[in-house]
Every structure is written in C-alpha cells, then in structure tokens.
C-alpha positions in Angstrom: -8.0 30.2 60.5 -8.8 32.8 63.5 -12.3 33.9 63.0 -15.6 35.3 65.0 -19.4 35.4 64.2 -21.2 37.5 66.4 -25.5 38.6 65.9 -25.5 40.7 69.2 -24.4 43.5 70.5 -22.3 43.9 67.0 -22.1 48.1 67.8 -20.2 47.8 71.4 -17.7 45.0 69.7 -17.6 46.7 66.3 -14.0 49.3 65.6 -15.1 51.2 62.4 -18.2 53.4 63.9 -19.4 53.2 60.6 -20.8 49.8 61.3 -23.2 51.2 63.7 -24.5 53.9 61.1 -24.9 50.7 58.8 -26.9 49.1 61.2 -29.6 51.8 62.1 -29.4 52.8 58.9 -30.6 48.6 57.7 -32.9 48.6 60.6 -34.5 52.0 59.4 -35.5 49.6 55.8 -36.6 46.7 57.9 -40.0 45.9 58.0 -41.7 43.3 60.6 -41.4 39.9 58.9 -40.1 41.5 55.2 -36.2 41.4 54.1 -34.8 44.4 53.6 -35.2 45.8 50.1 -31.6 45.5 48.4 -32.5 48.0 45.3 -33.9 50.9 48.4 -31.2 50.0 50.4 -27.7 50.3 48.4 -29.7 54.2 47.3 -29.7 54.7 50.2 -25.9 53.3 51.4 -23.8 53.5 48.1 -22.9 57.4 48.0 -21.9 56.9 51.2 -20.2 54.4 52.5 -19.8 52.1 48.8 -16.0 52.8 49.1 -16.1 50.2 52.0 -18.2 48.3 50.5 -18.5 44.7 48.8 -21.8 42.9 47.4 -22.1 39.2 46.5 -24.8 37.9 44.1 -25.7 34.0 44.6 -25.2 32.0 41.2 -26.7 29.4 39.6 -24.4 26.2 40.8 -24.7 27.4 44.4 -21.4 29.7 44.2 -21.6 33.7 45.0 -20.4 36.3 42.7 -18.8 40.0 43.9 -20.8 43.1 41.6 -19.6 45.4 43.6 -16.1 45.3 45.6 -15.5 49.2 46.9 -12.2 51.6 46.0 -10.8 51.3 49.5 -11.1 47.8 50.1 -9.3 47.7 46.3 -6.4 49.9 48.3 -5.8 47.2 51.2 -6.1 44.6 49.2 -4.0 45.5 46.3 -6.4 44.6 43.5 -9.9 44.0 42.7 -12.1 40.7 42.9 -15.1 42.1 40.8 -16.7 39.6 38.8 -15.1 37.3 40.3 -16.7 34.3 42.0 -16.0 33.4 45.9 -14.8 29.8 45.3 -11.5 31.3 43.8 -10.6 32.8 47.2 -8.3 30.9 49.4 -10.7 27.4 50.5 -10.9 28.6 54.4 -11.6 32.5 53.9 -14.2 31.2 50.9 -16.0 28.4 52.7 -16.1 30.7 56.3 -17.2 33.6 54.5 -20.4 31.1 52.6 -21.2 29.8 55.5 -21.9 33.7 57.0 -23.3 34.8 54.0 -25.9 31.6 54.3 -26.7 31.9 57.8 -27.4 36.1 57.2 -29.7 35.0 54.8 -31.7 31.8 56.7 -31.9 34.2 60.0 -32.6 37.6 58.2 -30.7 39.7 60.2 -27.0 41.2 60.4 -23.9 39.5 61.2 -20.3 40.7 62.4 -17.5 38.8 61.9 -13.7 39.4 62.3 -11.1 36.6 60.3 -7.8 36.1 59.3 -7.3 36.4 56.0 -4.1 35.1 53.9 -2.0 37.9 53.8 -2.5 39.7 50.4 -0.7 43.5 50.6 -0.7 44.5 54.2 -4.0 43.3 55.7 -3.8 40.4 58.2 -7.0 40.4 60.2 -11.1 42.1 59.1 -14.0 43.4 60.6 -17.2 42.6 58.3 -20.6 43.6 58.8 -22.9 41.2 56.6 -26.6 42.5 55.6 -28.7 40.3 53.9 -31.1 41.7 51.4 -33.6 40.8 48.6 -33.8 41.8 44.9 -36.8 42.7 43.4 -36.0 39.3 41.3 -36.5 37.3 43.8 -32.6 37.1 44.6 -31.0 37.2 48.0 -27.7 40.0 47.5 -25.3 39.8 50.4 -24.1 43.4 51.3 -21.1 44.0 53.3 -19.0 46.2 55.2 -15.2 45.2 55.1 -12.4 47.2 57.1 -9.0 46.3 57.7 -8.6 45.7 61.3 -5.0 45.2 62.3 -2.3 45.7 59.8 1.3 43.9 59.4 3.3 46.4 58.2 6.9 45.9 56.8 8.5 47.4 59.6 6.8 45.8 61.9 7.8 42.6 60.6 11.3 43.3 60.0 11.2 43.9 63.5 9.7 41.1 65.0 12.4 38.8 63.0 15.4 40.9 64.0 14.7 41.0 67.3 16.5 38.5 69.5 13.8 38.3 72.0 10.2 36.6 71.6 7.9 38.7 71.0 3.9 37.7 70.8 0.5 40.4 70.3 -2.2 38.3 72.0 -6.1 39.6 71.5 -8.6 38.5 74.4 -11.9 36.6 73.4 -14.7 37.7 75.8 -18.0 36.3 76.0 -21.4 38.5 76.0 -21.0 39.9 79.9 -17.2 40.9 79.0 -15.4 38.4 80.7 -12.1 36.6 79.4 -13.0 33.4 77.4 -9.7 32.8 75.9 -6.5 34.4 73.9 -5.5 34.3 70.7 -2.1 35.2 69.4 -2.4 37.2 66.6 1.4 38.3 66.0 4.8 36.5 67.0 8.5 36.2 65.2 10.3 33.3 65.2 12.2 33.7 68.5 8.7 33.3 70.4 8.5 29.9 68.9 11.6 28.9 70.0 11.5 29.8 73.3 8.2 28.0 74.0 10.3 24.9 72.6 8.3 24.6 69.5 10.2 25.8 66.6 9.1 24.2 63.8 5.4 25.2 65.1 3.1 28.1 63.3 1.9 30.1 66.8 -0.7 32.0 64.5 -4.2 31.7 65.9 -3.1 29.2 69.0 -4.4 29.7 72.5 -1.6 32.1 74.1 -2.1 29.6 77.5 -1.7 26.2 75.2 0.8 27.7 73.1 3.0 29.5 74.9 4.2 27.1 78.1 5.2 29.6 81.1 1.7 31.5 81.1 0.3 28.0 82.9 2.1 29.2 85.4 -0.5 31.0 87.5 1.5 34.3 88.9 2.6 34.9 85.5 -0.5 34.9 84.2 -2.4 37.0 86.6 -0.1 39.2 86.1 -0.6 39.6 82.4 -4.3 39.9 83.7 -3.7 42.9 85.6 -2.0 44.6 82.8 -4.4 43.9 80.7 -7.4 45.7 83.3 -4.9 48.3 84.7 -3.5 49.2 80.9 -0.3 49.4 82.9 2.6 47.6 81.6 5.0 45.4 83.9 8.7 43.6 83.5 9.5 40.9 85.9 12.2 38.0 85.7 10.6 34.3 86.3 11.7 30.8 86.4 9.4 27.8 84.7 9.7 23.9 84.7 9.3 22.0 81.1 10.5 18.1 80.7 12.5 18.2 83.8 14.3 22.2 82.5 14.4 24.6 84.3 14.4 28.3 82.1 14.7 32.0 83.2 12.7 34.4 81.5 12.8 38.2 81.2 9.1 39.1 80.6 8.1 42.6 79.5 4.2 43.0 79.4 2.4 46.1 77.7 -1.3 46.6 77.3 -2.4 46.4 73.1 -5.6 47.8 72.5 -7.9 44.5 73.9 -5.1 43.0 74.1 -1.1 42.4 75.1 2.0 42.6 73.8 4.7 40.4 75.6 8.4 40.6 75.2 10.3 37.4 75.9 13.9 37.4 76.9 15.9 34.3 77.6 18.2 35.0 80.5 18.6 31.7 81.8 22.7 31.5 80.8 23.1 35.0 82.7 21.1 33.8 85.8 22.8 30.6 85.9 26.0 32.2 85.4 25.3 35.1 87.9 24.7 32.8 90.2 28.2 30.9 90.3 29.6 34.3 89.8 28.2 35.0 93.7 29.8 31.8 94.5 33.6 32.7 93.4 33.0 36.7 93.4 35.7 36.8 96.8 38.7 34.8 94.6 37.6 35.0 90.7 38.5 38.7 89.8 38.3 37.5 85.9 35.0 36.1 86.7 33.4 39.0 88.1 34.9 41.6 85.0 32.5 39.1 82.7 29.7 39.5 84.8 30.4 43.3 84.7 30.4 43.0 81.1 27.7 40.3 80.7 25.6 43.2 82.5 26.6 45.8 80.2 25.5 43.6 77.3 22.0 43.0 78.9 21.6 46.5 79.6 22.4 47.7 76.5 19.7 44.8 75.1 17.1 45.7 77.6 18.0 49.7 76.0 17.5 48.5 72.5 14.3 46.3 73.5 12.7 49.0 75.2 13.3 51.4 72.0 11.9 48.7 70.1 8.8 48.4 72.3 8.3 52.5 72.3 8.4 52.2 68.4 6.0 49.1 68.3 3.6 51.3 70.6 4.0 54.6 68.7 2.7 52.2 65.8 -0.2 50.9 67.2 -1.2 54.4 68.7 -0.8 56.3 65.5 -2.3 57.0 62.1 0.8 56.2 59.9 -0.1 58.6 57.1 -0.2 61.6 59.2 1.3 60.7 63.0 -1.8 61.8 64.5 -3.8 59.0 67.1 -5.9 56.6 65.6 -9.2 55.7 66.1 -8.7 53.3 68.8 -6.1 55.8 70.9 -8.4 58.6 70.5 -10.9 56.5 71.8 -9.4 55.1 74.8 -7.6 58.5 75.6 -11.3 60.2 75.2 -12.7 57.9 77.8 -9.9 58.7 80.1 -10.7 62.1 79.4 -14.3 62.1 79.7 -13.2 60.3 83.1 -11.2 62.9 85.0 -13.3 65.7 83.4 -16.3 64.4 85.6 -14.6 64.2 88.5 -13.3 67.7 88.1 -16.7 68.8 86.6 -15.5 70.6 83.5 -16.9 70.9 80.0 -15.3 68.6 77.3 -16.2 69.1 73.7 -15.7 67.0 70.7 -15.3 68.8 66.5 -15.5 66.6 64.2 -13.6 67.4 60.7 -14.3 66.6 57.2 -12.4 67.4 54.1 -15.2 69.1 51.2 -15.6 67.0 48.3 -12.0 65.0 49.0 -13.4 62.4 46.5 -12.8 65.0 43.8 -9.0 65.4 44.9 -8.6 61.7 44.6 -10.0 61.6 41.2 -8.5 64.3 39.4 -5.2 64.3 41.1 -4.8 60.8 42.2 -3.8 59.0 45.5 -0.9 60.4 46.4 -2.2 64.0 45.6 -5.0 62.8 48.2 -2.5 61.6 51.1 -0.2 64.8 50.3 -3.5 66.9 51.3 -4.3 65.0 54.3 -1.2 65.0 55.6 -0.9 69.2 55.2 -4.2 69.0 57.0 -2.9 67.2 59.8 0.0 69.5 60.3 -2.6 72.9 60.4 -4.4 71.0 63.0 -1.2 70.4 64.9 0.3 73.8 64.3 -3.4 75.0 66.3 -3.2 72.7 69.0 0.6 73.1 70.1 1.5 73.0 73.5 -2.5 72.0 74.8 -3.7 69.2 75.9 -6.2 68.0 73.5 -6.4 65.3 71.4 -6.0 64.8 67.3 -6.6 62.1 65.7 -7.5 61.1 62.2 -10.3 59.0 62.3 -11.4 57.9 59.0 -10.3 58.5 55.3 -10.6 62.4 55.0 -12.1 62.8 58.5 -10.7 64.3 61.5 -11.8 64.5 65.3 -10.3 67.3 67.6 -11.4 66.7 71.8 -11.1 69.9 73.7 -10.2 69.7 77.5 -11.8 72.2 79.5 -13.7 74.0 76.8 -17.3 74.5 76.1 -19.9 75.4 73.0 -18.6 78.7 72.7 -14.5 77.8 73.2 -15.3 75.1 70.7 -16.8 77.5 68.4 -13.9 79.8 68.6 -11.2 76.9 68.3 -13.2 75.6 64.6 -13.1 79.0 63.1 -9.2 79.3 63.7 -9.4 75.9 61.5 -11.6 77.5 59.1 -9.8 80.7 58.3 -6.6 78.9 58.4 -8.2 77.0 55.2 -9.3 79.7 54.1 -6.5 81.4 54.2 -3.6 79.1 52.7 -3.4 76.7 50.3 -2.5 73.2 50.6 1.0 71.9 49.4 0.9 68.7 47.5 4.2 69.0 46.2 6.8 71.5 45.5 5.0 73.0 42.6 1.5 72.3 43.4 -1.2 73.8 45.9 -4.9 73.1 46.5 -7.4 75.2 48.5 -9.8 72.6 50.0 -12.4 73.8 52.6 -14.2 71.8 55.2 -17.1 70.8 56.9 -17.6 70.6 60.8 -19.7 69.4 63.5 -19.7 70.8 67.3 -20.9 68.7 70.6 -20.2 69.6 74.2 -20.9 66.7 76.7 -23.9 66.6 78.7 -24.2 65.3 82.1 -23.3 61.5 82.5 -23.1 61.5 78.9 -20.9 58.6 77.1 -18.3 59.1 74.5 -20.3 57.1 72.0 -23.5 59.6 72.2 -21.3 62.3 72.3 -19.7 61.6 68.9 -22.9 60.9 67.4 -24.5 63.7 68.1 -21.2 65.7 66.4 -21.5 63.8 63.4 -25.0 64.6 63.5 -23.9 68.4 63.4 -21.3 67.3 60.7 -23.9 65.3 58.7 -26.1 69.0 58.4 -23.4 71.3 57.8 -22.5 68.7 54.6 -25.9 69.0 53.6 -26.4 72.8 54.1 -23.3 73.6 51.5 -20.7 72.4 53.0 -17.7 74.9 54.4 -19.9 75.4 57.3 -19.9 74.4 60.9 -22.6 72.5 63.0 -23.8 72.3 66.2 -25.6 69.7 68.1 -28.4 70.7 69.9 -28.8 69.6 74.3 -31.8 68.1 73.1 -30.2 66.2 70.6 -28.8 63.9 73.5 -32.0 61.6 73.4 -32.0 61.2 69.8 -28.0 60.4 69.3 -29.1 57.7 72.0 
C-alpha cells in the first residue's frame, strides 16, 4: 500500500490549506510539556472544520473506535464508519493508520500522512492530518483531518482501459530539501502493463524506474525530468533493449501537478515496417500506398490521443461540479502570476468568496439543492470575469477565490460589489421551479512587496474570517500591516 508519514514541514507539503489553519490553531492549545486538551480543542475546531473531520477513541482490548466521522468525508466515502471499530477496515489501511495514531500519541505532536486506500466510491489516495489529544478521563482521543486527495473518476477509468496506448500518472517522492527521492505510479490501464512486458503484474504503487523498463534508459528519463521542472510537456519516438528485443516507443510526456502523466504508444511494427518500406519505396508502389495509409492511421491515433490527453488535463485542472480551476491550478497559475506581475511591477489582488450560511441550504433542501446553488454561483462569477484575464476557481465546499491581474485595493473593491449586487439582485436557480437568494461573505488582499501567495491568501481569509463574524453579507479587507501577522 502507497503511503507517507511526515512530522515536518507538514504546511509546505499539505494540499487542503485547511491543514495549516488546523495546525496553528492546535499549536495555539499547546502548552510546554502538556497534551493538548481534547474537550477545549474539538470547541474550538468542530463548528468549523467537523465536516472534515474524524475522531478515534482507544478501547479496552487495544482497538480504536470512530465517535465522530464528518458529513463530507461521509460524501467520498459513500457511507459512515461511526461506531465502528478500526480493525474492521481493510488489514493494511487499519494497521498503517494504528500505527500513526500510536506514534501521534508516544511523540505528542501532529502527523501528516497521505495512503492509498481500497477504493470505496471514488476516493483512491488521502491527505490526513493526525492531532493527538487528551480527555479529561485520562483518555488519549485521536483527531483527524481527512481530504480526498486524488480522485478515480469513472470517466477517467473508462478512459484509461479504452485507450490503446499505455498510459501511467507517476507522483515524485522528494525528501526534506526538495529533491527527487523516487516515483510512484499512482494511475495506469492495462495497456501500460503490457507494454513494460508485465501483464499479469499490478503497476499500482511500483517505482515508475523499476516498473516501467525504458525509463532506465538515461535520455528518456532526463527528459521526463525536464518536464517535470519546466511544466512543459514533450513527445519523442525512442528505441529500448529488453531480453535481446528491441521496441519502438512513441512517448508523450505532460507535467501532473507534482507529478507526470506519460502516454505510451507502441510503434515498433510501423518503424520496422517504414523502414523496409525506404528499402523498396523505388519498385513497390503497393507498398508505399500502405505506408500512406499506415500513416493516416497513426495520425488519426496520435489526433484521438491527443484529445484524450486535453480531456485528461482539463480534468485534473478543473473543479468537476462547476468547470472552474481547482485548488491546485489556481495555485500554480497564481504563482505564475504573482511571477510576471513582479517583474512588470503591477498590483495583484486576491477576493476570497464564501456562500452565507450554505450549511442551511444543504439541510433543508438537500445535496443536490446545494450543488445546483454552487454551480449558479460559479456561472455569476464567470458571467463578471468574461473576456479578463483573471483567475476563478472554487476552492473549497461553498468557497470561492477570484485573482485580479493588474488591479489594486480599490479595483478589487469595485470588482466584489459587482458580485454583491449581482446577489443581491437575482435569485439563484436550483431547478426549473425553484430559486434561492443566498448572500455572501468576502475578504480583500492586495500583495505587498515580495510578498508569497501563501501570506497573501491568509491575510484574505483573515478579511473573510471578520466579515463572517461582523454579520455576514459584508466585505473585508486586510490591513498592509496585517502582512507580519498572516506570516
């Protein structure tokens, strides 16, 4: 089973920002040499992040038992484990997850860790941040922050097995200073298998290097390395040698988050035949129509693969609920941003969006009333941003993050009351018969000098986190000298 355990610097490897709020907010309860009170703590945590949240009680015969296990985690995983006991999960997930749990609680401090777990509805790999408390009974009570990591969508399956090409998602392991200790393949179909001559073998959680045979081959792999530190994709043809064979392989490489995505194409029957084609092009005439139309037939695969490859791209880059970025696009697109905006020394701003009392909406309309709404949502925010080149993205349940090119306090300002009186202005569609007027909350922040993306964000939430608790329908904004304290 893939998994990592990591004590230090758990906020730079972390996805979900909400781990980092987690951890200041635990290390605001610690005291020198005292556990962290569990009863003062889940107060303070539960109304706002218990959704994502999951605590494990120890029991008696040396097992752990789940009191709480949170709504959205209930979502992912297709049903509840609540009062149910950890040794009933599958033996590898349950014994890894113990042995965490143990080891949070003999070093008193927090733990990430990202696994594999056996696929349930949709959720192949998690992030976890484990915080060891103590009861006032004495007890040690495990609280822990799950999040669904990478997903294995239908689609996304039923186009990795219909595809007549290999195809393989690969995430880097990097040690503390950064650097490349290893890859792991985290997605492949069939075809990959077979084309690395091992098709009765599971590829799931190999070494990419061990696994997959031609990436020994050293100009192959550095250039997967350069794709993977330019985030520039590449497509090359290349020959390798296993048990005496020679094989030609069309390889198409495209950066994946921390990570690649390789396409693997077989081509050695059209190089070998191309090449006797050159031999009797001046006498064969029949010959060279099939290597006309052995061309057409690659082309017209290289078209569909490369479709295929936009599609599997658009789905890693997107929020599939509403088509806006993700998290992880919006972030890596913000950094680029950030990048050419201080070299061309121009203000970049960053709103942060969240829905009013969405909680409600779930509960008294349900689910699907919920994703109707945030989905409307999305499309005012697009409708507003048309034809500019900001960035939209939704980056948690009901929240929203909007990053302004070119704009300062006062453009920003401007650009979040459009948003407001749009609200204000319209009601929602959840279906054909049904509307709901929601409002929202929002939170302001233009960068500061040589400021990063991380400090910038947290000092909008900061301004979202007040307008919340000033009423709500309202719009914050950060303070310059709020730059220290978001540090």
């Amino acid at each position: 089973m893939y998994h990592e355990v990591h004590s230090e610097n758990i906020a730079a490897r972390a996805h979900a920002p909400r781990i980092a709020e987690l951890l200041n907010r635990f290390a605001a309860h610690s005291r020198k040499g005292q556990p962290v009170s569990y009863e003062a703590f889940v107060a303070d945590v539960m109304p706002v992040y218990g959704d994502e949240l999951i605590i494990l009680e120890p029991t008696t015969d040396g097992d752990y038992r789940w009191t709480h296990y949170g709504r959205e985690i209930v979502r992912y995983v297709g049903g509840t484990r609540l009062g149910e006991r950890l040794s009933a999960m599958q033996p590898q997930v349950a014994a890894f997850t113990r042995a965490c749990a143990e080891r949070a609680f003999a070093e008193d401090r927090p733990f990430y860790t990202v696994h594999r777990a056996k696929p349930t509805m949709r959720v192949a790999i998690w992030e976890r941040l484990l915080l060891p408390t103590i009861a006032r009974d004495g007890r040690n009570m495990l609280i822990a922050f799950s999040r669904p990591l990478q997903f294995r969508e239908d689609l996304l399956n039923a186009v990795l097995e219909s595809s007549p090409s290999g195809i393989v998602a690969l995430r880097t392991l990097r040690n503390n200073d950064g650097s490349i200790d290893g890859t792991i393949i985290v997605a492949t179909n069939q075809r990959a298998a077979e084309l690395a001559r091992r098709p009765d073998a599971c590829l799931l959680d190999c070494d990419a290097r061990e696994a997959l045979p031609f990436l020994t081959d050293t100009t192959i792999w550095k250039r997967c390395l350069a794709v993977l530190g330019g985030q520039r994709s590449d497509s090359f043809e290349a020959s390798f040698n296993q048990e005496g064979r020679t094989s030609w392989l069309r390889l198409a490489i495209a950066p994946l988050g921390d990570g690649l995505l390789l396409t693997i194409t077989d081509i050695t029957d059209l190089t070998v035949a191309n090449q006797t084609l050159q031999l009797r092009a001046a006498t064969l005439a029949l010959e060279i129509g099939r290597e006309r139309a052995t061309r057409r037939a690659l082309s017209e695969e290289i078209g569909h693969r490369e479709e295929r490859e936009k599609e599997l791209r658009r789905l890693a880059e997107t929020d599939p609920l509403t088509a806006l970025l993700n998290r992880r696009s919006f972030t890596e697109r913000a950094h680029a941003a950030i990048a050419a905006s201080a070299r061309e020394d121009t203000d970049i701003s960053v709103i942060i969006v969240d829905l009013d009392h969405f909680k409600q909406v779930n509960d008294t309309y349900g689910h699907p009333a919920g994703d109707a709404v945030i989905r409307a949502f999305a499309d005012v925010l697009l409708g507003l941003s048309q034809g500019e080149p900001h960035l939209v993205a939704r980056v948690g349940g009901e929240e929203f993050a909007i990053l302004l090119r070119g704009a300062g306090t006062a453009e920003a300002m401007v650009r979040t009351a459009k948003i407001q009186e749009a609200l204000a202005s319209r009601a929602l569609p959840v279906s054909e018969t049904f509307e709901l007027r929601i409002t929202a909350s929002y939170g302001i922040a233009t960068r500061q000098p040589a400021e990063p993306l991380a400090d910038l964000f947290a000092r909008a939430d900061q301004a979202l986190y007040r307008a919340k608790s000033e009423g709500r329908n309202r719009i914050g904004i950060a303070a310059v000298d709020a730059v220290a304290d978001a540090a």
